[in-house]
MARVOZA-21273 format. One line per 5 residues: number of its first residue (from 1); for each residue x, y, z of N, C-alpha, C, O, CB. Coordinates in pm, 1 decimal, always signed. Atoms other than C-alpha are relative to their C-alpha. Glycine has a CB too. Example, Ala and Ser with C-alpha at 12.3 -4.5 7.8 and 13.67 -1.06 7.14 Angstrom:
BEGIN
1) +89.0,-119.0,+0.0,+1230.0,-450.0,+780.0,+90.0,+120.0,+0.0,+193.6,+118.1,+66.5,-99.2,+2.7,+124.6 | -82.0,-119.0,-6.0,+1367.0,-106.0,+714.0,-77.0,+109.0,+73.0,-26.1,+219.8,+89.9,+41.4,+46.2,-141.5
This chain:
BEGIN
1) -109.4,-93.3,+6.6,-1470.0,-1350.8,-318.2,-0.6,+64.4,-138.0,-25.6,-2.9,-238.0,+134.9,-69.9,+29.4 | -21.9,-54.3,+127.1,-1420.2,-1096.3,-589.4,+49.9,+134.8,+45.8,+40.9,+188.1,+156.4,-128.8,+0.7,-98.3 | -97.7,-145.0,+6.6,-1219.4,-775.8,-659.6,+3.4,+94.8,-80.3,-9.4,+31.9,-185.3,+117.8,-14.5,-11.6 | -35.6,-127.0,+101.3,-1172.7,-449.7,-870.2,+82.4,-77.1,-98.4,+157.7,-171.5,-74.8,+94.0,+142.0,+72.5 | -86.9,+89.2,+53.5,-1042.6,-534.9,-1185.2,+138.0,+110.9,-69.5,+215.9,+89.5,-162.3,-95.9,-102.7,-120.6
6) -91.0,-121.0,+12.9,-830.3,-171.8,-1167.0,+172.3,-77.4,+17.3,+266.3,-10.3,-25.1,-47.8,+132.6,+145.9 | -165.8,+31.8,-7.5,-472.8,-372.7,-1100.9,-18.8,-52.6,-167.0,+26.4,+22.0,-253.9,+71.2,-150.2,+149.0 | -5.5,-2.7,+157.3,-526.6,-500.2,-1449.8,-12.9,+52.4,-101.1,+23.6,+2.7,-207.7,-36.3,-41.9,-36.7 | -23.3,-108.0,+80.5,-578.3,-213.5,-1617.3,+69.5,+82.9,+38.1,+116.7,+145.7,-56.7,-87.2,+54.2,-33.9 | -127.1,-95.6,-8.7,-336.6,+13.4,-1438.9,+103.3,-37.7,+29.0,+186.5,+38.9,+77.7,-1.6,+91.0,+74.9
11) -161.2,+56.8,-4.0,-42.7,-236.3,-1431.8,-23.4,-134.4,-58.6,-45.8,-243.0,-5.3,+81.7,-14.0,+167.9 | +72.3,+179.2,+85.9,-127.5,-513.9,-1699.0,+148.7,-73.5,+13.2,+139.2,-190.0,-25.4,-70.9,+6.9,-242.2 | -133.0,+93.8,+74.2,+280.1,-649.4,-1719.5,+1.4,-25.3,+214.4,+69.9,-116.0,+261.7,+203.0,+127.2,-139.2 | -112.4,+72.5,-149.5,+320.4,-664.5,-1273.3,-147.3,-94.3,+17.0,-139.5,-199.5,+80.4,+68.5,+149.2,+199.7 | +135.2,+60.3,-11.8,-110.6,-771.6,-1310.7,+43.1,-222.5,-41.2,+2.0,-327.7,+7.7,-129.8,+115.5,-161.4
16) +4.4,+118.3,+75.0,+31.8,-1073.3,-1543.4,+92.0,-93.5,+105.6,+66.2,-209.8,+136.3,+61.3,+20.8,-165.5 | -105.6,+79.3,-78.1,+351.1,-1160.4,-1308.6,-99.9,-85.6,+141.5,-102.8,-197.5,+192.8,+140.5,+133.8,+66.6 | +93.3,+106.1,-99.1,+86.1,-1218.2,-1050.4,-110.8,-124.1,-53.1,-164.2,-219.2,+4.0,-97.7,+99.6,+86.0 | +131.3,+142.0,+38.5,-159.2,-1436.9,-1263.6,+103.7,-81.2,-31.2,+72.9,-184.2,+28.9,-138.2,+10.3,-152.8 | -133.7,+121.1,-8.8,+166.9,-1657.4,-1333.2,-10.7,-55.1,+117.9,-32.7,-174.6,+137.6,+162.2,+53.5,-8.2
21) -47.9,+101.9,-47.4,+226.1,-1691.4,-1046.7,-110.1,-103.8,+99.8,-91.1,-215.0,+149.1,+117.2,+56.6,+67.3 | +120.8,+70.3,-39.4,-138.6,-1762.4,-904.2,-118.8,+10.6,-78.3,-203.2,+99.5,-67.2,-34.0,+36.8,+120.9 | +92.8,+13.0,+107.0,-352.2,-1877.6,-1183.8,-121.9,+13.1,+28.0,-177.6,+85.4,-54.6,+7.2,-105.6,-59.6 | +111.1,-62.7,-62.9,-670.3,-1849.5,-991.8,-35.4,+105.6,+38.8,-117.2,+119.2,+129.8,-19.5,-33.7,+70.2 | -1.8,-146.3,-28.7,-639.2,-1486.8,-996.9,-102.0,+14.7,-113.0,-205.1,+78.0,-90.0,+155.0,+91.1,-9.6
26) +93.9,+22.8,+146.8,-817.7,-1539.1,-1355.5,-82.4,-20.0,-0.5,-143.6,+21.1,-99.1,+8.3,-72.3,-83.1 | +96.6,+3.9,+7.7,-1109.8,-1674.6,-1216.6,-79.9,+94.8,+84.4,-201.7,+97.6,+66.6,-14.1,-104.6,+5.1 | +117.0,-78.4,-73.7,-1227.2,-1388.1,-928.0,-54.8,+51.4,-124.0,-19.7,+78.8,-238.8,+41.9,+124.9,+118.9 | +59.0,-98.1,+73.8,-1496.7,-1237.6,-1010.8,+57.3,+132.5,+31.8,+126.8,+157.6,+130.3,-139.5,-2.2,+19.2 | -46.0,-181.2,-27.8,-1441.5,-812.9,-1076.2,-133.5,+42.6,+37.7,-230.1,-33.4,+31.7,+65.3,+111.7,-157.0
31) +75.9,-74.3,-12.9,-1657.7,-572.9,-986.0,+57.2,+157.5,+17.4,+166.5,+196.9,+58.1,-69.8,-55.0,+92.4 | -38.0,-173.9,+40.8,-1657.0,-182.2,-1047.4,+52.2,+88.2,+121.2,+34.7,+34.5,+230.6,-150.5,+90.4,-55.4 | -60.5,-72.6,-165.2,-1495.1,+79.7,-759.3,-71.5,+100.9,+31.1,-122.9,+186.5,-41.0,+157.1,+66.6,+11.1 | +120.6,-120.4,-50.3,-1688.6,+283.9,-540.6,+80.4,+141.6,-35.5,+25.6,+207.2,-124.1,-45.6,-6.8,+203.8 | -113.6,-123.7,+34.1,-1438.2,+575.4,-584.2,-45.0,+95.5,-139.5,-60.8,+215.8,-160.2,+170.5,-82.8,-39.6
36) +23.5,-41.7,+108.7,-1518.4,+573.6,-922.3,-147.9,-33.2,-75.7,-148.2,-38.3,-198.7,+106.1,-41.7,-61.3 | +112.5,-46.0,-1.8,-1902.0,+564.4,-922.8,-12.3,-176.5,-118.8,-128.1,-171.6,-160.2,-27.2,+199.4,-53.7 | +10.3,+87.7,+54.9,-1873.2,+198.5,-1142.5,-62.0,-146.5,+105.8,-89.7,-253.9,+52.3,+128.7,+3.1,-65.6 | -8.7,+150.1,-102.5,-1937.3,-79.7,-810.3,-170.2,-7.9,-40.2,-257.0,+73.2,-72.3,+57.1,+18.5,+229.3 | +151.4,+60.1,-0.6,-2248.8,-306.8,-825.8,-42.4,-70.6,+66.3,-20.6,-191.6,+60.7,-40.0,-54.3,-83.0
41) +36.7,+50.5,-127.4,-2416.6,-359.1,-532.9,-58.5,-92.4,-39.8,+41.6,-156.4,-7.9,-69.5,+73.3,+91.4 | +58.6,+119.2,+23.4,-2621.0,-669.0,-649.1,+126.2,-75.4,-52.5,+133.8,-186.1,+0.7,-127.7,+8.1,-98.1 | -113.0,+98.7,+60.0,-2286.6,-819.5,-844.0,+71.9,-8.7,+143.5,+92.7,-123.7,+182.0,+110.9,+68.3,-147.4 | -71.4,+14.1,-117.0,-2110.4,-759.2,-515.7,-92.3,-100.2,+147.1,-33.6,-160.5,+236.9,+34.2,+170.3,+36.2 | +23.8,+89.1,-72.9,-2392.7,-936.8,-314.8,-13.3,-121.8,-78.2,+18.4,-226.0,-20.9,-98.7,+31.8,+73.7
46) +3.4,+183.3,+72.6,-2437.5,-1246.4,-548.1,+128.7,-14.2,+59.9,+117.4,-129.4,+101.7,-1.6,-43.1,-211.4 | -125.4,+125.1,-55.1,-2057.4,-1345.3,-396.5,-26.2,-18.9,+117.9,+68.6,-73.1,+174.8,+165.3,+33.7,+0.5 | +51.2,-21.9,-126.7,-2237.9,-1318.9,-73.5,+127.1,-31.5,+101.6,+181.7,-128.0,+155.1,-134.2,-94.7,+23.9 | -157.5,+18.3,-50.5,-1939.0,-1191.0,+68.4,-42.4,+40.7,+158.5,-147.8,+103.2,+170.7,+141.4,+125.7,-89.7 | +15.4,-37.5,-103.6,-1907.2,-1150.7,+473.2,+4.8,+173.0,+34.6,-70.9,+250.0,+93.7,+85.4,-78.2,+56.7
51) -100.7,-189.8,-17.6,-1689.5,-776.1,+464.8,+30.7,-3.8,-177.9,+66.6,-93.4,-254.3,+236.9,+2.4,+142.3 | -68.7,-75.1,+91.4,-1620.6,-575.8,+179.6,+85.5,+71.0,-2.2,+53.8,+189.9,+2.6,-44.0,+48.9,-41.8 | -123.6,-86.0,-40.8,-1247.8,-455.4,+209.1,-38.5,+154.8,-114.6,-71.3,+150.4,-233.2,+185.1,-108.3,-45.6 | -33.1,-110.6,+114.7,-1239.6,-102.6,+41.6,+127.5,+68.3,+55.7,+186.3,+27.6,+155.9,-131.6,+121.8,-26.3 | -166.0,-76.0,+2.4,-913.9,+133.3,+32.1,-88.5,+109.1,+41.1,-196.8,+130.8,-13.4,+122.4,+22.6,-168.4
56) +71.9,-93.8,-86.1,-1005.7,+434.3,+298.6,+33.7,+135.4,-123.2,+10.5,+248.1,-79.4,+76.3,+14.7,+190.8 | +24.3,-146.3,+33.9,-952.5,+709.1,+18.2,-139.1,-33.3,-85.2,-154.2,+52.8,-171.9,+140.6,+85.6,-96.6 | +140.2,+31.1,+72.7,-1330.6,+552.1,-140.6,-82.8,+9.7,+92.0,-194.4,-34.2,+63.9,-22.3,-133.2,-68.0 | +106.6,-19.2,-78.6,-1499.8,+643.6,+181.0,-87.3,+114.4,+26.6,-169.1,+131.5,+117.0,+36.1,-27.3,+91.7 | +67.1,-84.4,-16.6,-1612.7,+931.9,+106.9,-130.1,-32.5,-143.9,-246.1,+6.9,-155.6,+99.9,+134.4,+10.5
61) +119.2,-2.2,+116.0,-1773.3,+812.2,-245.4,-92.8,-91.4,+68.9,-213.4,-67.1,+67.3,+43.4,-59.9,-167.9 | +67.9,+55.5,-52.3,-1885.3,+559.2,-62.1,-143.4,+38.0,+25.1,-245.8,+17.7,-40.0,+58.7,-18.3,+77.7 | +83.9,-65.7,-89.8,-2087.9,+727.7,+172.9,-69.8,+88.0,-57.3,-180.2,+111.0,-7.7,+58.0,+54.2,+98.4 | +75.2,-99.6,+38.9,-2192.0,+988.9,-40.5,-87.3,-78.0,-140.1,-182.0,-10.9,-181.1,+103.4,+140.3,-31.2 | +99.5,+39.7,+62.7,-2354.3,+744.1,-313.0,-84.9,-97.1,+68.9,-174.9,-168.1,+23.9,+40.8,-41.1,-109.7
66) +100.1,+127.2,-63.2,-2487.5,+532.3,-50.3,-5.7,-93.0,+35.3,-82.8,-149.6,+112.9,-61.8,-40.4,-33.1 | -57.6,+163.9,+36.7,-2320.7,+235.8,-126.4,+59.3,-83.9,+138.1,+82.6,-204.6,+144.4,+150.5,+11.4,-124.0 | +25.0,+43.6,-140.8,-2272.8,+191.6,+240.7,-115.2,-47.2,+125.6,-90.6,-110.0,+228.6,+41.2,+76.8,+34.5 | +105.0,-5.1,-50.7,-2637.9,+208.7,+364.1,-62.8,-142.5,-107.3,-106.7,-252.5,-73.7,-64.6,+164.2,-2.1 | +58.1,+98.9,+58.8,-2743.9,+13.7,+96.0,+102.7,-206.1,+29.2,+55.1,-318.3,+46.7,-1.0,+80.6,-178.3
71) -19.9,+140.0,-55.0,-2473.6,-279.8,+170.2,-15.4,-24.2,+159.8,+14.4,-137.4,+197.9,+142.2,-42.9,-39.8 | +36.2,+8.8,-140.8,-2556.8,-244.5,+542.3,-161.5,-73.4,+2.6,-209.1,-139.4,+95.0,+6.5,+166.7,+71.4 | +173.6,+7.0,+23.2,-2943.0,-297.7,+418.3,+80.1,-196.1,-24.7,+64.6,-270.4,+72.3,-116.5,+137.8,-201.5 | -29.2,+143.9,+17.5,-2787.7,-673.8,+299.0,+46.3,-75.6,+83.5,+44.1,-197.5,+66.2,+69.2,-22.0,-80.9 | -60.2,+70.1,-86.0,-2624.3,-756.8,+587.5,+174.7,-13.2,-12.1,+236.3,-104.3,+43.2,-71.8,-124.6,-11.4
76) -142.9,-35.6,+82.5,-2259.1,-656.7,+433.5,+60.6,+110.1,+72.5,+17.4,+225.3,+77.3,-19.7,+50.2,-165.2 | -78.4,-130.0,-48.4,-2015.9,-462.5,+610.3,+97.4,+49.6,-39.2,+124.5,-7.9,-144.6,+35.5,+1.6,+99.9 | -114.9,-100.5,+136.5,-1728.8,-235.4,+456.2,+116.2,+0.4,+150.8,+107.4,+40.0,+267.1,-86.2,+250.2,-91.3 | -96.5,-46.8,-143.1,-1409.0,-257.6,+664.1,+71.7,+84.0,-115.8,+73.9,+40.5,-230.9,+117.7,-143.8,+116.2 | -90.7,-36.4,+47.5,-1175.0,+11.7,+543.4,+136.9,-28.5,+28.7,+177.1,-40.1,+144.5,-20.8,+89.3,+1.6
81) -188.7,+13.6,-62.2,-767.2,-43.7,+522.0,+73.3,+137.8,-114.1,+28.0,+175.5,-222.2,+108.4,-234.3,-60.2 | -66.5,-68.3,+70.6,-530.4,+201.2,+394.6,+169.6,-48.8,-36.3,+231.3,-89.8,+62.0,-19.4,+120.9,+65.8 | -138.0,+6.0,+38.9,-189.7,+147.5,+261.4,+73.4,+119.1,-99.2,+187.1,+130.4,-145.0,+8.2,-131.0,-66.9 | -45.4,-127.9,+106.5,-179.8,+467.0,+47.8,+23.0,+122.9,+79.9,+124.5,+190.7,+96.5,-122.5,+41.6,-119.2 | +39.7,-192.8,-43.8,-308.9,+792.7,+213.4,+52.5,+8.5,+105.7,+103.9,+120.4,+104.3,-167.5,+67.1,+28.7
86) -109.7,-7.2,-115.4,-123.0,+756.8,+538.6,+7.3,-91.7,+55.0,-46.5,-134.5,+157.1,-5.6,+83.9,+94.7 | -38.9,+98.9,-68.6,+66.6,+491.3,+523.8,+87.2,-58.9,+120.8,+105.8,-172.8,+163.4,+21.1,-31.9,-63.2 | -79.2,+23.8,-164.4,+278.9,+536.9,+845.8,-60.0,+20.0,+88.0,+0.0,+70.0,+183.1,+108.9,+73.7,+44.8 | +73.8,-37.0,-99.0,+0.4,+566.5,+1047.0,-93.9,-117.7,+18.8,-136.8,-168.8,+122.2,-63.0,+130.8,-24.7 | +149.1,+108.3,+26.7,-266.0,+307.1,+893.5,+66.0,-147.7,-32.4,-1.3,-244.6,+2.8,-117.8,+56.7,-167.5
91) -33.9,+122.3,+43.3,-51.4,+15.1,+759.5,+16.5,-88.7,+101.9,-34.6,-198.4,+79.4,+105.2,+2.9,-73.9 | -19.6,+98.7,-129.0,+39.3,-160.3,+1094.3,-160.7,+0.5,+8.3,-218.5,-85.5,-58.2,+103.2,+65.5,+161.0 | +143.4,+75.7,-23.0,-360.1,-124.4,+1220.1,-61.1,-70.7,-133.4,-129.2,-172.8,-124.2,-116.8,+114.9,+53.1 | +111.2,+70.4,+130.4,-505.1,-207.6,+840.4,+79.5,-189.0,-12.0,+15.0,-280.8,-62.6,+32.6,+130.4,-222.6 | -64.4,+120.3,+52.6,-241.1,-533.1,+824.0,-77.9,-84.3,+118.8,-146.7,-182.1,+89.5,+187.7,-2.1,-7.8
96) +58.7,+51.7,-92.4,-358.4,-614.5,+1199.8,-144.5,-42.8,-37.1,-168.9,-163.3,-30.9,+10.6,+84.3,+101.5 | +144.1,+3.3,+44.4,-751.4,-570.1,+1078.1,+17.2,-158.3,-95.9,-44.7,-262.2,-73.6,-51.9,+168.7,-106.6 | +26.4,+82.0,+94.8,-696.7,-795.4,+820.1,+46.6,-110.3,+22.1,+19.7,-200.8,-56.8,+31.3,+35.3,-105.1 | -49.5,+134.8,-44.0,-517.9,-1065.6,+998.7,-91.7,-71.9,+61.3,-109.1,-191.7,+39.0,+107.4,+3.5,+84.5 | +97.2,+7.3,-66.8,-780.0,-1068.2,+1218.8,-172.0,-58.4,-85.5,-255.9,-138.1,-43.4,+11.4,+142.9,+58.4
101) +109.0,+76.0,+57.2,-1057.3,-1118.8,+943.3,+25.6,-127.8,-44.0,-47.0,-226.1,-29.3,-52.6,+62.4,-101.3 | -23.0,+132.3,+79.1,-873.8,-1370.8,+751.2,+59.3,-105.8,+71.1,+117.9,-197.8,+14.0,+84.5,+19.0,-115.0 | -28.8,+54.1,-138.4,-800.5,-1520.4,+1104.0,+198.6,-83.2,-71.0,+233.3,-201.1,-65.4,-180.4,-157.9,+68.5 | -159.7,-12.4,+24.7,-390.9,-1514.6,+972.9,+56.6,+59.2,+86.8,+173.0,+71.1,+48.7,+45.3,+64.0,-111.8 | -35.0,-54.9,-114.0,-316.7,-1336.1,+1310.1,+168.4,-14.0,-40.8,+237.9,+62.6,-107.5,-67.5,-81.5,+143.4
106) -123.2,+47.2,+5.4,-4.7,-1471.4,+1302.9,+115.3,+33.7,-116.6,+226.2,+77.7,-86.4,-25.5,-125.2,+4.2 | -44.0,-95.1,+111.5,+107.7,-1372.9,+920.7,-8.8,+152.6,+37.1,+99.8,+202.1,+6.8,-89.9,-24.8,-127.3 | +2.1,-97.1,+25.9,+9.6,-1024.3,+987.0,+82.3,+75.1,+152.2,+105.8,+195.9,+155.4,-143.1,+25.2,-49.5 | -74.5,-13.8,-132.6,+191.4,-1001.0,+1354.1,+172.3,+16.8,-34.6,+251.3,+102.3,+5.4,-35.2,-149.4,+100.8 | -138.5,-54.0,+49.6,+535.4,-1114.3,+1128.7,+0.0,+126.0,-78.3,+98.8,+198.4,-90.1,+67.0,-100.7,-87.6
111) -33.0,-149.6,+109.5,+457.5,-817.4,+890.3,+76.5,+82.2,+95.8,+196.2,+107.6,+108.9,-158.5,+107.8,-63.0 | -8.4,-116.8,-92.9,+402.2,-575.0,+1160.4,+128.5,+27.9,+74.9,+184.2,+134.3,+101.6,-100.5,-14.5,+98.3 | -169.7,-29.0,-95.7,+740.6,-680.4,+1364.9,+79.7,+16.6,-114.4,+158.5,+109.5,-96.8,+82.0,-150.2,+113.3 | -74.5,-27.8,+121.8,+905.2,-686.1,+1024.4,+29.1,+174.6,-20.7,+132.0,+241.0,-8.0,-94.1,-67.0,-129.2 | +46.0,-142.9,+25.5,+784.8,-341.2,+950.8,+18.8,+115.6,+85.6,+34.5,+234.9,+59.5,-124.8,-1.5,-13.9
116) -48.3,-108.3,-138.7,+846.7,-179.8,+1279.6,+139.6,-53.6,+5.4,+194.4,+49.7,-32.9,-94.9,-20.7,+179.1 | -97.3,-29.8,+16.2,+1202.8,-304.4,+1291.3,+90.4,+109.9,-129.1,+189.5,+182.2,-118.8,+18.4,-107.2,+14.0 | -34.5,-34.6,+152.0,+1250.6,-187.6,+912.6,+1.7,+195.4,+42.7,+105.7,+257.4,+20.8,-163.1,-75.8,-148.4 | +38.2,-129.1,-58.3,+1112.0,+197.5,+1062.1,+67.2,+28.4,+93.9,+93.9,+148.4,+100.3,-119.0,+14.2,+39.1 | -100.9,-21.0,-151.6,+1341.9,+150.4,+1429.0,+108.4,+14.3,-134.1,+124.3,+132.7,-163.9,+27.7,-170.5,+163.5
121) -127.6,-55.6,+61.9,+1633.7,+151.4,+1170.8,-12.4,+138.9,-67.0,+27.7,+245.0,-19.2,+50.8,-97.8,-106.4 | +47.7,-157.2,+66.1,+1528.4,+434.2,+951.6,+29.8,+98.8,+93.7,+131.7,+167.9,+89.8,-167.2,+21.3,-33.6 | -3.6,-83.2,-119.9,+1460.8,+624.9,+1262.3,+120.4,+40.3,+61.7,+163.2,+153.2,+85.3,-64.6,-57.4,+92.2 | -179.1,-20.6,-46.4,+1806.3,+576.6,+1391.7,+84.8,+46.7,-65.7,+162.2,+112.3,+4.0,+76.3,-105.1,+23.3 | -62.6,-37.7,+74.6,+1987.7,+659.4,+1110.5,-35.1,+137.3,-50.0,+57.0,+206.5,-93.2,+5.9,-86.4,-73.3
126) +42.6,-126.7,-13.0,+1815.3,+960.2,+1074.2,+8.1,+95.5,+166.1,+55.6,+209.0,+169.8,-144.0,-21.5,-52.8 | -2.0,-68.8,-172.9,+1800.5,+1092.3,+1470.1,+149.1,+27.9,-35.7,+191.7,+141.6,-55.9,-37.0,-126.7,+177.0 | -141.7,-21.5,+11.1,+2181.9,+1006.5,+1415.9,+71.9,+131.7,-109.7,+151.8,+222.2,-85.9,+46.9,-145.0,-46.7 | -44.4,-146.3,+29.9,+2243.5,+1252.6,+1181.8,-40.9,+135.4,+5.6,+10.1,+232.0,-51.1,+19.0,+4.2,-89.9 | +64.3,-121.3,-31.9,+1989.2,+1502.3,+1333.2,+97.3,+67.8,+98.7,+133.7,+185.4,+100.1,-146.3,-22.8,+59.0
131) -106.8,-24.3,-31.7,+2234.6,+1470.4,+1564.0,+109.3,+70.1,+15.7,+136.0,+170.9,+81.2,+12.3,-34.7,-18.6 | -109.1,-70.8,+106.9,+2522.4,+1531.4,+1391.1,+55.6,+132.0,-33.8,+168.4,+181.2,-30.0,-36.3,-17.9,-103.4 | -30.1,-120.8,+52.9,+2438.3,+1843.2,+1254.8,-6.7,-36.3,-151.3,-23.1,+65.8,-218.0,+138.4,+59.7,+53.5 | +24.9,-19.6,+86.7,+2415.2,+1698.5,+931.7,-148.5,+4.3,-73.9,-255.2,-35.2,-27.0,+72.5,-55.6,-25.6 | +148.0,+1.8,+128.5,+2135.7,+1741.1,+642.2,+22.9,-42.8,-112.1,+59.9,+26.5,-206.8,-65.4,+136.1,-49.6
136) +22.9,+42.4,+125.5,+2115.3,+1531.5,+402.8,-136.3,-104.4,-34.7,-154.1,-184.9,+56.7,+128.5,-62.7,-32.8 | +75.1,+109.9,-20.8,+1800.1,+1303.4,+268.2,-7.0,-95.3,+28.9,+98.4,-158.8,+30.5,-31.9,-22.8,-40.9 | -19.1,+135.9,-78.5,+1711.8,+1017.1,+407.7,+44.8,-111.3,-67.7,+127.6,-185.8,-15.2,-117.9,-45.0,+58.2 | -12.7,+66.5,+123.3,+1717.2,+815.1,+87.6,+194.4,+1.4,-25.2,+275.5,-91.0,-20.1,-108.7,+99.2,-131.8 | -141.2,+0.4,-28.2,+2067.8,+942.0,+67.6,+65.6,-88.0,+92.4,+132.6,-185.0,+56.9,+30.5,+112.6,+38.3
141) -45.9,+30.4,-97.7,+2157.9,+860.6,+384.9,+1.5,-201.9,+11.5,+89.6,-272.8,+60.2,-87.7,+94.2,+103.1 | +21.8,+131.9,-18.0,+2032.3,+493.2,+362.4,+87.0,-77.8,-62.5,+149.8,-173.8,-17.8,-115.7,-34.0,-32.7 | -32.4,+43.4,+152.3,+2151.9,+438.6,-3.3,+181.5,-15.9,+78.6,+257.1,-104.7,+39.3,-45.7,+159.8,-171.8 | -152.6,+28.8,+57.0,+2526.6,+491.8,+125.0,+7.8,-53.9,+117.1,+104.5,-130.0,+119.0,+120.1,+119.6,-49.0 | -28.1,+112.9,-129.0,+2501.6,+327.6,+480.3,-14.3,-124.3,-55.0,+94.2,-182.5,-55.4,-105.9,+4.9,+132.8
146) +6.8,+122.9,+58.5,+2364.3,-4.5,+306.0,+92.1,-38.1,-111.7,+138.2,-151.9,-120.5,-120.6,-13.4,-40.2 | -40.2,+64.1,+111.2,+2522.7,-12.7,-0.7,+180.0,-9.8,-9.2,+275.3,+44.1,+47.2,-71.8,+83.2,-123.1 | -227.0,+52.0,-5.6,+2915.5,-140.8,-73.2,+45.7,+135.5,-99.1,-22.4,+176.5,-193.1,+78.7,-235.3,-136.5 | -96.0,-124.2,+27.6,+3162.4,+165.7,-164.2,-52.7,+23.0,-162.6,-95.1,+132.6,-199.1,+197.0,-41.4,+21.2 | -31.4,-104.7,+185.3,+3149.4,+179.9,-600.6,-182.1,-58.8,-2.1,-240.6,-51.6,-110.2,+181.1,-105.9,-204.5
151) +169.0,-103.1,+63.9,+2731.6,+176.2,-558.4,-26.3,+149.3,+77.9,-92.8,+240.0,+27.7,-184.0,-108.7,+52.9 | -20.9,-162.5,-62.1,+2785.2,+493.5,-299.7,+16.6,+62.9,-128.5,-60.6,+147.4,-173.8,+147.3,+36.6,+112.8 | -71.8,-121.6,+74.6,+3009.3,+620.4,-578.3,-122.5,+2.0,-117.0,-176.7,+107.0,-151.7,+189.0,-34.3,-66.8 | +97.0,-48.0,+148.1,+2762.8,+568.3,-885.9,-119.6,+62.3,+83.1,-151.5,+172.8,+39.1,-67.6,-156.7,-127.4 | +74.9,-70.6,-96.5,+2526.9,+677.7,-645.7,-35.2,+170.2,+20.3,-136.1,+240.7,+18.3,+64.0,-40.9,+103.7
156) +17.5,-78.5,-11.7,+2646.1,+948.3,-589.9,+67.5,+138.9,-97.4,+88.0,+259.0,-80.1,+7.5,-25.1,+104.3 | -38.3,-52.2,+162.7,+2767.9,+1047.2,-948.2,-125.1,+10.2,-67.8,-136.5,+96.4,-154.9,+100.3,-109.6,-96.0 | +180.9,+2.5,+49.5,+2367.0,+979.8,-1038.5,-27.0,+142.7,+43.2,-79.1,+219.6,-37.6,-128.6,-131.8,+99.2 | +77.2,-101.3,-89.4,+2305.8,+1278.5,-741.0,+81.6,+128.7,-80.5,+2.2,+222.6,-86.3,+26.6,-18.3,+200.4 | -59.6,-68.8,+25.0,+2570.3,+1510.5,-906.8,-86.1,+44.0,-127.6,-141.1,+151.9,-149.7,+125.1,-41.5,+5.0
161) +32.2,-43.1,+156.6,+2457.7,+1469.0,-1276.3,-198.3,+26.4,+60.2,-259.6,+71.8,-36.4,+49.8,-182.0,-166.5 | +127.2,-9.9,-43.9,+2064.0,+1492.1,-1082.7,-3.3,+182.2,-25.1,-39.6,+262.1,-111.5,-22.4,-73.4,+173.3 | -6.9,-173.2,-19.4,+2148.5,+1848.1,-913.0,+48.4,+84.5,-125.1,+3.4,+196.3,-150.0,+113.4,+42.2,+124.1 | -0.9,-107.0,+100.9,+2296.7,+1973.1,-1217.4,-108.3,+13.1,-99.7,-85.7,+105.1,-178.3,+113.6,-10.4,-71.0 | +114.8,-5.8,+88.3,+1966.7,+1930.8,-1426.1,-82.7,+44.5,+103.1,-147.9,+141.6,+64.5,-46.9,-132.3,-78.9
166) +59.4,-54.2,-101.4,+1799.7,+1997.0,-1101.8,+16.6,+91.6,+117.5,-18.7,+56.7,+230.1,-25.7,-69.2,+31.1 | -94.3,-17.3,-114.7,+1977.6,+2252.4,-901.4,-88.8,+41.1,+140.9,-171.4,+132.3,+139.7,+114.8,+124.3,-42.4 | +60.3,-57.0,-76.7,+1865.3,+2251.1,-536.6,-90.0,-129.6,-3.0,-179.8,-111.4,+79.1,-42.5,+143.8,-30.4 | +56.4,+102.6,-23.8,+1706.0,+1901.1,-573.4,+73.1,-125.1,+164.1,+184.0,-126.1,+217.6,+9.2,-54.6,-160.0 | -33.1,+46.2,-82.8,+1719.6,+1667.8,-306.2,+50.7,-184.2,-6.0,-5.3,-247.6,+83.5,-99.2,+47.7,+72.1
171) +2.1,+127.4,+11.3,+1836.2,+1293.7,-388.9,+36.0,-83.6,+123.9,+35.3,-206.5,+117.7,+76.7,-26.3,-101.1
């Protein structure tokens, strides 16, 4: 097993909260990102790994330095997951995929019902005021259904002093 060592350089203080709290984070090995033209196909087969997860917006460097043909040549396959580039589309199948490799079926089944109730509410609360007739953001809309009356109000004393530095913004 080994990983990019990009969470530690582009978030060294949430990088550290995680090596707290799992100290064996310290010993993967890193290796460089296809994305960014740094990965090393021989460092990446010495962990003689089964799948190589990559993040689906590196499939095009991928593919275009090679770095797919050549770990196919080792016997190495590349599953992609996304959680970034469209994540309301890809996060339920990429969580499924990955339950499935790391045979966690079961962990990634609670995400998914987690995650699809979390979206059935959203959904509702929005339809409901499509409804309505009203327009306001969704963020809005959530912020003052969930929250108890004086965080509405700072809430929505934040959105006031917002629009007046921003007029025509949407909070």
């Amino acid at each position: 097993m080994g990983w990019r060592e990009d969470f530690s350089q582009a978030d060294p203080d949430n990088y550290a909260r995680y090596a707290a709290k799992f100290p064996e984070l310290e010993e993967l090995p890193t290796f460089g990102g296809f994305k960014n033209g740094t990965f090393d196909v021989e460092q990446a087969a010495s962990l003689t790994p089964d799948v190589v997860l990559m993040n689906l917006e590196a499939k095009e460097a991928t593919e275009d330095a090679a770095y797919d043909e050549k770990l196919a040549e080792l016997g190495i396959a590349i599953v992609y997951v996304d959680f970034r580039e469209d994540s309301l589309r890809h996060t339920i199948p990429s969580m499924r995929m990955l339950g499935q490799l790391l045979s966690e079926e079961e962990d990634a089944a609670a995400f998914i019902e987690f995650s699809e109730t979390q979206m059935e509410l959203v959904t509702q609360v929005i339809e409901a005021e499509v409804e309505a007739g009203e327009r306001r953001g969704a963020y809005r809309t959530l912020l003052e259904g969930a929250a108890p009356a004086h965080r509405r109000r700072e809430h929505l004393s934040r959105r006031r002093v917002h629009q007046s530095v921003m007029p025509g913004s949407m909070v």
